[in-house]
Rosetta silent file (secondary structure, phi, psi, omega in degrees, C-alpha in Angstrom):
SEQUENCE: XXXXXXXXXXXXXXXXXXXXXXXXXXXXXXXXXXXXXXXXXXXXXXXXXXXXXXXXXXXXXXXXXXXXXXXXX
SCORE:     score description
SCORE:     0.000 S_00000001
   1 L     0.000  147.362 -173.823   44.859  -54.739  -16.108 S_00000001
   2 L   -82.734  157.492  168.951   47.971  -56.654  -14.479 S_00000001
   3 H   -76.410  -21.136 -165.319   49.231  -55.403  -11.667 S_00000001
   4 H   -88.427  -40.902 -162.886   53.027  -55.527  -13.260 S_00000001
   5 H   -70.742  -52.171 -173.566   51.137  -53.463  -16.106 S_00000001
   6 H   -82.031  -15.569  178.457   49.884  -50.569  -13.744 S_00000001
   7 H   -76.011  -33.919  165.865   53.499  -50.419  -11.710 S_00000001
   8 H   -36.901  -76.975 -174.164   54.794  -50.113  -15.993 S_00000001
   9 H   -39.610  -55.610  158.047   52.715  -47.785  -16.484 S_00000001
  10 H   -30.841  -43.323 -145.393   53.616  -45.571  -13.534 S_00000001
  11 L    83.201   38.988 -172.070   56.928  -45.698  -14.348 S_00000001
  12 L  -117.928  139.020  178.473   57.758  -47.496  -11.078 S_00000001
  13 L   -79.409  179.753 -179.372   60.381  -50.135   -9.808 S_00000001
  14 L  -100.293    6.210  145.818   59.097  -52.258   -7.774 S_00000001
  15 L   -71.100  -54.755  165.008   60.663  -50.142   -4.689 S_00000001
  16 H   -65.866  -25.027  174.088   58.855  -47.532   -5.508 S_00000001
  17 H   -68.830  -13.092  174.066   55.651  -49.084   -6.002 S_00000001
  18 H   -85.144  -34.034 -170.815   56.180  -50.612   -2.557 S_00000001
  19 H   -62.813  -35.780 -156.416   56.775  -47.049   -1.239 S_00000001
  20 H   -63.910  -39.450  147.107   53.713  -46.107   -3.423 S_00000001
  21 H   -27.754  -37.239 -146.297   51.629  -48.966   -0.975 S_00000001
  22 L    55.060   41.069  140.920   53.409  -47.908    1.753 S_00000001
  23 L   -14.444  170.533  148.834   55.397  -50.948    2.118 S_00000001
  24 L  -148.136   24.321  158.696   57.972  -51.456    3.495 S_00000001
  25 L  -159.803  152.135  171.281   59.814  -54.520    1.232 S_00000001
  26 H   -89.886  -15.473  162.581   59.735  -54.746   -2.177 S_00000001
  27 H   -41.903  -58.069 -176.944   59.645  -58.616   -1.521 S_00000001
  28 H   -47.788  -64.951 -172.385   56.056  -58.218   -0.860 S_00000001
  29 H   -50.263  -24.533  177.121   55.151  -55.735   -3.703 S_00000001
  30 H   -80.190  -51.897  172.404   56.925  -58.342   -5.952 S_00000001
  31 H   -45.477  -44.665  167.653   54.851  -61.377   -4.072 S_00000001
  32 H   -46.367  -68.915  171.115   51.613  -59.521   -5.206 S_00000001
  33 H   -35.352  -25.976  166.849   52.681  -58.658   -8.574 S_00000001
  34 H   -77.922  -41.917  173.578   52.827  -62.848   -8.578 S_00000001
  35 L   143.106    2.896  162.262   49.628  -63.454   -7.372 S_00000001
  36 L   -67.817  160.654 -163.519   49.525  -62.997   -3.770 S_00000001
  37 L   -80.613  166.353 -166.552   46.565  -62.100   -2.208 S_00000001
  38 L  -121.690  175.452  166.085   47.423  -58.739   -0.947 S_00000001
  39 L   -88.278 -178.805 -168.954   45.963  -57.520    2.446 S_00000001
  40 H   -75.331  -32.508  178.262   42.822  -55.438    2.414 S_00000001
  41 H   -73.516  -25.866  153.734   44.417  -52.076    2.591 S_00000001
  42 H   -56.074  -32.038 -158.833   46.931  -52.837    0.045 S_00000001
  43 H   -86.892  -27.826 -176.715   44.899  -54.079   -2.196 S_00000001
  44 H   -78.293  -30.909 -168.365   42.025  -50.884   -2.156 S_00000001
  45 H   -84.051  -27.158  167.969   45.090  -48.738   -2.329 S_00000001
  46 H   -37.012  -47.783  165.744   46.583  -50.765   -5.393 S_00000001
  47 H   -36.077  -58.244 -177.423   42.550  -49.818   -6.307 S_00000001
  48 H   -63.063  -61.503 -171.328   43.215  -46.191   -5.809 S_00000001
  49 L   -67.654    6.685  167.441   46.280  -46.003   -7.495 S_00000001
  50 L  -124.799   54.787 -167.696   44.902  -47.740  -10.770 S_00000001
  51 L   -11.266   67.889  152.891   42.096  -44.939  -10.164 S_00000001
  52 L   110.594  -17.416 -152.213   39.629  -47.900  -10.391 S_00000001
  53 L   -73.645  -38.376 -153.545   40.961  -50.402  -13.544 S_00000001
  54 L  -107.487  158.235 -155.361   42.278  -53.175  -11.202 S_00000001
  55 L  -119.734  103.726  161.091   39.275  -53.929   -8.248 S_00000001
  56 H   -11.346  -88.491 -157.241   40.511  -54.625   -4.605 S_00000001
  57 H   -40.813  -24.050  154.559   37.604  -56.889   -4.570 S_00000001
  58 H   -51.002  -32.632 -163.102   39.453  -58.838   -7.121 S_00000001
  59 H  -116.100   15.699  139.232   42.824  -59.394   -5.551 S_00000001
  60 L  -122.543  105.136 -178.293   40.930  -59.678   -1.858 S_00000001
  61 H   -94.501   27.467  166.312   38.439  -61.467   -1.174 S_00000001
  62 H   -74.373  -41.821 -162.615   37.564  -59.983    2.830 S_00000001
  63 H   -54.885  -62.393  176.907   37.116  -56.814    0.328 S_00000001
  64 H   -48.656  -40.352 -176.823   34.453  -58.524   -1.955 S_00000001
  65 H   -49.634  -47.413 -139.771   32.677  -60.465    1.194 S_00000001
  66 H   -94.347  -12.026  140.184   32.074  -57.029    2.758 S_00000001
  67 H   -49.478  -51.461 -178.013   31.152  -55.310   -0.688 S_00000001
  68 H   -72.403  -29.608  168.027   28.373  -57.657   -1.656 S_00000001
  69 H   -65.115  -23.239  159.778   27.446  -57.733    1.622 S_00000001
  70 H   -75.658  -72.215 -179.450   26.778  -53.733    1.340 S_00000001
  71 H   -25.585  -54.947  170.717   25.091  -54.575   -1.904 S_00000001
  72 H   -90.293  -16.725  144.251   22.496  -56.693   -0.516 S_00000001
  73 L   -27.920    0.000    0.000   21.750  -54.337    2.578 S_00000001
């Protein structure tokens, strides 16, 4: 799933989906939605709010380092 797909889905501009991040510009939430890397708490909440479809560790990779690094612990 796109990220532009799950803000669709919502039913969200892309103000509110920056509120729904807790944002505070929709410049950003639009820069993501492009392909910026997001930081790590945007991007696990982007997780939460696509209860799971779209994977932090995809769109961050600090998020992925310090999952596989739990993984092999």
């Amino acid at each position: 799933m796109k990220i532009s797909e799950l803000r669709s889905e919502l039913g969200l501009t892309l103000e509110g989906f920056a509120t729904a991040l807790g944002l505070k510009s929709k410049g950003y939430a639009f820069d993501i939605e492009k392909g910026a890397v997001p930081s790590v708490k945007v991007a696990l909440e982007i997780e939460r709010l696509s209860e799971g479809r779209i994977n932090a560790a995809d769109l961050n990779p600090d998020v992925a380092r310090v999952r596989d690094a739990g993984a092999a612990a």
